[in-house]
N, C-alpha and C positions, 0 to 999 in steps of 0.2 A: 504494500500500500504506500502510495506517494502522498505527500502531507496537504500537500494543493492539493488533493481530487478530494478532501472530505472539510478544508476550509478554507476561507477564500484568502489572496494572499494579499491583501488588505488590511485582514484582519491578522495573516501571522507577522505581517512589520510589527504591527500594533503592540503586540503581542510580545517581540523580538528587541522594542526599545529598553534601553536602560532609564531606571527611572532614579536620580540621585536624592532627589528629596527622598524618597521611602529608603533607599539604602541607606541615607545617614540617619535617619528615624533608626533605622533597623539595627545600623551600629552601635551608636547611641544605646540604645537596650540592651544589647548585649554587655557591651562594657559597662555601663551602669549595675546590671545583675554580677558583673566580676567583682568589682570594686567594694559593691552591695555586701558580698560574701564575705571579699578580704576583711571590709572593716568587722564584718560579724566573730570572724577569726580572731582578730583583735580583743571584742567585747568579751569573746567566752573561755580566753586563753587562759582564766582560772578557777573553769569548769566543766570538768572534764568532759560529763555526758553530754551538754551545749556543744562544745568545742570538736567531740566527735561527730554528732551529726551535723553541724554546719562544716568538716572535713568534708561529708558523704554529700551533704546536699552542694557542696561549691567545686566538686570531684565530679557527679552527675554532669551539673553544667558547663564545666571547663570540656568536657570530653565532645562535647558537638561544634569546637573549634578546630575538632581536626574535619580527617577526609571525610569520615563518615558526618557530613554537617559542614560547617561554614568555607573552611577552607578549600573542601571541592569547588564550591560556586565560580569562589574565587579565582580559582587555577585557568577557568572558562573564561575568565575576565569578561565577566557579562553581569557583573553585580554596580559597579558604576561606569561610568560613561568613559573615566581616563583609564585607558592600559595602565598608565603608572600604577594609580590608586589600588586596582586589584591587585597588580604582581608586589608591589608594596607589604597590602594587607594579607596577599597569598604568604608571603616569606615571613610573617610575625605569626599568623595563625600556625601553620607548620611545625615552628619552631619553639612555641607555648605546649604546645602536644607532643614532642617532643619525635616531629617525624622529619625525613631528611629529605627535603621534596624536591632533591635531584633522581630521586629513584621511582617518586610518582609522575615527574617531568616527562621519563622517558620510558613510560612504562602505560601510562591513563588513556593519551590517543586513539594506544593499539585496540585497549580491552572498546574504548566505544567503535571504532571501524569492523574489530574482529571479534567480536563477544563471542567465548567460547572455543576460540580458536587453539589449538597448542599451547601457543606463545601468549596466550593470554592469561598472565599471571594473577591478576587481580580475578578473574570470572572464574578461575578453579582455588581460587584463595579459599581454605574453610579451616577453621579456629580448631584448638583444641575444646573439645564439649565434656573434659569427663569433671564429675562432682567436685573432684577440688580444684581444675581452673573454673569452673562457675562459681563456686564460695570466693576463689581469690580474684575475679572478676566483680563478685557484686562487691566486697570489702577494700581490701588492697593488692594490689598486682603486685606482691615484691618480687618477682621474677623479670613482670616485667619491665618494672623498672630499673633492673638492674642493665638487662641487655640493652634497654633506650639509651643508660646510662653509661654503659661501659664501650658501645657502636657509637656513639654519638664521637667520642674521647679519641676513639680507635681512628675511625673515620678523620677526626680533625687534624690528625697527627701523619694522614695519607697514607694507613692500614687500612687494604680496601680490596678484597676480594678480585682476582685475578682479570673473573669472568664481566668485572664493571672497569675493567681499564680502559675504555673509550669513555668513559665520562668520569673520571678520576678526580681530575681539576673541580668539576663542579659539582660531585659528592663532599670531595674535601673543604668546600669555602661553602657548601649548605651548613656540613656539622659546625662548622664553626662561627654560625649565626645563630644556631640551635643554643650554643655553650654562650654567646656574648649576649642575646638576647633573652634569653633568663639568666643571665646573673645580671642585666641590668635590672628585672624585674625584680628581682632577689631584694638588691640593693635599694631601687624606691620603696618596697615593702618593708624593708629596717628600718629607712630614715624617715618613714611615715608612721610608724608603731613604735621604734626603738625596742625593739623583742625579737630574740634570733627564735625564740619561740613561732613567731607567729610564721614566720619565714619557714621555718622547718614546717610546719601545720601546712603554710600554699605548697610545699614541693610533694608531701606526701598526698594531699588532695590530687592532684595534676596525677596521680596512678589510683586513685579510689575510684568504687564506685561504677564502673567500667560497664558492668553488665547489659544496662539498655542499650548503648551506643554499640557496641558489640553485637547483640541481638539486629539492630535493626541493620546495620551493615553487611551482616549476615544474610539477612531475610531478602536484599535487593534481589538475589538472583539463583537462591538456594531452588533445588530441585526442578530446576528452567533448561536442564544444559539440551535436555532431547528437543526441548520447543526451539533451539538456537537460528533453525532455516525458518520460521517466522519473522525474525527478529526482532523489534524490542516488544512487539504485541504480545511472542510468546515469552522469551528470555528473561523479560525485566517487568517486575511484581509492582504496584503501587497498592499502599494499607493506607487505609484511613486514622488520622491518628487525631488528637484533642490539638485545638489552632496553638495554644502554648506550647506541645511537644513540637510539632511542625515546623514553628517559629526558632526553636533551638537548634532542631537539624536542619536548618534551610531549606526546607520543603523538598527534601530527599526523598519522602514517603513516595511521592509522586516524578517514582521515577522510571518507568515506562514512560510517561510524559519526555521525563528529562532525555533519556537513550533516542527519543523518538525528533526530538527541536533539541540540542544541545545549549546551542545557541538563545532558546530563551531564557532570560532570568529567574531566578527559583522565586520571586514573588510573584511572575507572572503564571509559574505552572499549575496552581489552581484553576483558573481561569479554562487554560488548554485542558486540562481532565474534563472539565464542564462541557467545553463545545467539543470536543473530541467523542464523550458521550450522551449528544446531542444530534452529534451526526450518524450514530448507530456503531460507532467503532466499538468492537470487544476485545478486550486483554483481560492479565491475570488483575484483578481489584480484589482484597480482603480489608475487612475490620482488623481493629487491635486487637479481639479475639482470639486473631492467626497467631499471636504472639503468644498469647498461652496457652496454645493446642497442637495445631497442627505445624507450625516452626518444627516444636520438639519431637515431634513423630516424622520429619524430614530430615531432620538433624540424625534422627536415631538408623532410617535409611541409609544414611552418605556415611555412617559410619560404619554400616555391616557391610556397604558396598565397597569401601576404604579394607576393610578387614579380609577380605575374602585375596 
């Protein structure tokens, strides 16, 4: 199916503009809710049980600044009007989440041209699922934090796996905006609080809490690979999720939309699900439901199918 035969292309310019007033609305909130946290971090750093779940509750929302949520948008550079502004914002979100996004540079393209392909490293990407990375998923990833922490070091230092020696130069000066760009953070958060407490509280947060973003990064394209000659109609899932959850993943839910207009902005992708099924088109669509049901009985699939 071509995009023009089911809306008019009128309406997908429309559709396809960057709109800067709602993305710095949109900015705006989100760092408000970061800052929101930190300071709460601050308030309850001499109460334990306060202070642990504003860790979970600012670990939840830190985690939709990566790929799975803001920073994808980003990378499309279709969230504001200037190229600078997104690759700007692309290279801080990245690097807050602690990913090295010389390796999703050259890696994102392929998975949207060739979903499911071989060489599509992200569309056969699947998580470890057993009981204790879900416990250290929903709690704390010290695992993963370690390897963030220990590849990030490795990387900046041009310890860089054989098989990425054509992009070497620019894994090594990503890690090493990942390592400068939080410890600047680090550093406004001491000289704003004065408490290496609280600074230790934001680094452990930034690995908390993991599990929803996980899940839903998961769910894009989890048991899609046979629909893959559809493409994104079959391949690529959109859930319905609550407008606040939406709003933190940057409207990722709705990404059969996104696989299908790359190119549109994730505020506009509501919109396209609407006239898309308005025009009679059918894909995979589920509630938030799918997340506590049928996810985990697909998950349990790809793992006996992995096992065999």
């Amino acid at each position: 199916m071509r995009i023009t035969e089911v809306i008019d292309k009128s309406v997908l310019r429309k559709l396809s503009a960057t709109n800067n007033r709602v993305a710095s609305l949109h900015l705006a909130l989100r760092l408000g809710i970061e800052l929101l946290l930190i300071y709460m971090l601050y308030k309850t750093q001499h109460h334990i049980f306060l202070l642990v779940l504003t860790i979970f509750l600012l670990g939840f929302v830190h985690s939709f600044w990566g790929y799975a949520g803001y920073a994808h948008e980003l990378f499309h550079k279709r969230v504001f009007s200037a190229k600078w502004a997104n690759q700007l914002l692309f290279r801080f979100s990245a690097a807050v989440t602690f990913n090295n996004r010389a390796f999703f540079e050259a890696s994102h393209m392929r998975h949207h041209s060739k979903t499911f392909s071989d060489d599509d490293d992200e569309g056969h990407s699947f998580q470890n699922w057993s009981i204790a990375n879900i416990i250290r998923y929903a709690l704390f990833d010290y695992t993963f934090m370690w390897r963030k922490v220990t590849y990030t070091i490795k990387n900046a230092c041009g310890i860089i796996p054989a098989s990425f020696s054509a992009i070497k130069v620019n894994i090594q000066r990503a890690a090493a905006e990942v390592l400068i760009i939080n410890g600047l953070i680090y550093l406004a958060v001491y000289l704003a609080t004065h408490s290496g407490w609280v600074v230790l509280a934001y680094f452990v947060a930034q690995f908390s809490c993991q599990l929803p973003n996980r899940m839903l990064a998961q769910a894009q394209h989890l048991g899609l690979e046979e629909q893959k000659d559809n493409g994104p109609l079959g391949h690529s899932r959109t859930i319905t999720l609550p407008v606040w959850l939406a709003f933190l993943y940057a409207n990722m839910n709705y990404h059969c939309e996104h696989h299908i207009m790359p190119s549109i902005p994730y505020y506009h992708l509501p919109e396209l699900n609407q006239r898309l099924k308005a025009a009679g088109v059918t894909f995979e669509e589920v509630g938030a439901g799918y997340l506590f049901t049928t996810f985990w009985q697909e998950v349990r699939h790809k793992q006996q199918a992995i096992a065999l």
